[in-house]
C-alpha positions as CSV (number, residue, x, y, z in Angstrom):
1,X,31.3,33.8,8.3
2,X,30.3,31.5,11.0
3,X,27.0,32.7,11.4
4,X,26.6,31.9,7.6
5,X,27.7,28.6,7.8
6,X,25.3,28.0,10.1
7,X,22.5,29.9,8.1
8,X,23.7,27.1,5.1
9,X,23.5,24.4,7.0
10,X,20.6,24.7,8.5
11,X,18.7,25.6,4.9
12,X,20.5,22.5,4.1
13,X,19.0,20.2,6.5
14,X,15.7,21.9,6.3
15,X,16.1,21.0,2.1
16,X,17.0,17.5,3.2
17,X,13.9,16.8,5.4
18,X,11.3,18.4,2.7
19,X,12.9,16.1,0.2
20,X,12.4,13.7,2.7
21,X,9.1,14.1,2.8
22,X,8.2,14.3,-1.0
23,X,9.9,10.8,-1.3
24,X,7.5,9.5,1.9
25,X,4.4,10.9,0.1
26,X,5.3,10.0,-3.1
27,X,5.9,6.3,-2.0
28,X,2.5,6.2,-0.1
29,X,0.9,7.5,-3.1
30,X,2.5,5.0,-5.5
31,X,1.7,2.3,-2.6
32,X,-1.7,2.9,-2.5
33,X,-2.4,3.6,-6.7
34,X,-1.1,-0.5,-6.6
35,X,-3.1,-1.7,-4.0
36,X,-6.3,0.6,-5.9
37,X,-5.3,-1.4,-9.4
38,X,-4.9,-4.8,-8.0
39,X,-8.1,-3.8,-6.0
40,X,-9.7,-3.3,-8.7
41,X,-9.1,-6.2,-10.5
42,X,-10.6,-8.1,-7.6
43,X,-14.1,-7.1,-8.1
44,X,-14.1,-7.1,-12.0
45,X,-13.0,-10.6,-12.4
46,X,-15.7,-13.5,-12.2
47,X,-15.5,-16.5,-9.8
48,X,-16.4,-20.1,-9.7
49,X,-17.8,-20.3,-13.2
50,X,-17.7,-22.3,-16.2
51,X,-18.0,-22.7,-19.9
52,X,-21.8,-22.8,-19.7
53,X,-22.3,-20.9,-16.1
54,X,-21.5,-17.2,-15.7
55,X,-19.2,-16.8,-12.0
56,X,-20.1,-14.8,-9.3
57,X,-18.4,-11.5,-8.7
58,X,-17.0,-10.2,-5.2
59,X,-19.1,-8.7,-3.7
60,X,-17.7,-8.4,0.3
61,X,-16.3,-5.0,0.0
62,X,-16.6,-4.5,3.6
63,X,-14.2,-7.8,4.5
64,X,-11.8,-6.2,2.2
65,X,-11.2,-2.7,3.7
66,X,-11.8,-4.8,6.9
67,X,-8.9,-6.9,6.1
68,X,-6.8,-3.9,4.4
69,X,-6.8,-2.1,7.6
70,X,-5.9,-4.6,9.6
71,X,-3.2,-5.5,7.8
72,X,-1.9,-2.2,7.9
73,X,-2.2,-1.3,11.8
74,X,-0.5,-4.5,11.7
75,X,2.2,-3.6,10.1
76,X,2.3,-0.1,11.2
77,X,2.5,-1.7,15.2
78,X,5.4,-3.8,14.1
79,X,7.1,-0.5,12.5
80,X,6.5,1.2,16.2
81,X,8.4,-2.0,18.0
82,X,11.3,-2.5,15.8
83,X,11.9,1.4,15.2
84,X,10.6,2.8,18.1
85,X,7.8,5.8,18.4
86,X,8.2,9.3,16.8
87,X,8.5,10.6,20.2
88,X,5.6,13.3,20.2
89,X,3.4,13.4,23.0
90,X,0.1,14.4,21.4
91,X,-1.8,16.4,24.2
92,X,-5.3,14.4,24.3
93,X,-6.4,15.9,27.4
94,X,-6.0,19.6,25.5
95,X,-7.5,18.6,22.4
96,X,-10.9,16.7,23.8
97,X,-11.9,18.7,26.6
């Protein structure tokens, strides 16, 4: 019996961390489908015109996926400091030479 319980709990925990991970990948998707719509409307809209003048569209994609990814290694460093690191050691020396 104990080696059951301990077959249940550990398909329990392993349950817990896959839903775990559907709800991180489901909010990263849902995160980035905003940013993609607001995005979107970005570029569509015109600037800077008038009644009788048609407004420029944006046109500095680069600054924008420049600034994007900034702000998210930004935020992502902040993450690491307040929370702390996964703890892996990822093996560079192994994997590059």
């Amino acid at each position: 019996l104990v080696g059951a319980t301990r077959s249940s709990a550990a398909t329990m925990g392993a349950v817990a961390d896959a839903f775990k991970l559907l709800f991180a990948c489901a909010g990263i998707f849902a995160s980035f489908s905003y940013f993609a719509v607001l995005q979107e409307d970005v570029y569509k809209k015109e600037y800077g015109g008038s009644d009788k003048v048609k407004g420029e569209k944006f046109a500095f994609t680069f600054l924008a996926l420049t600034a994007e990814r900034g702000i998210n290694a930004a935020i992502a460093l902040l993450g690491m400091a307040v929370l702390g690191g996964s703890g892996i050691k990822i093996p560079h020396k192994e994997i590059f030479n």
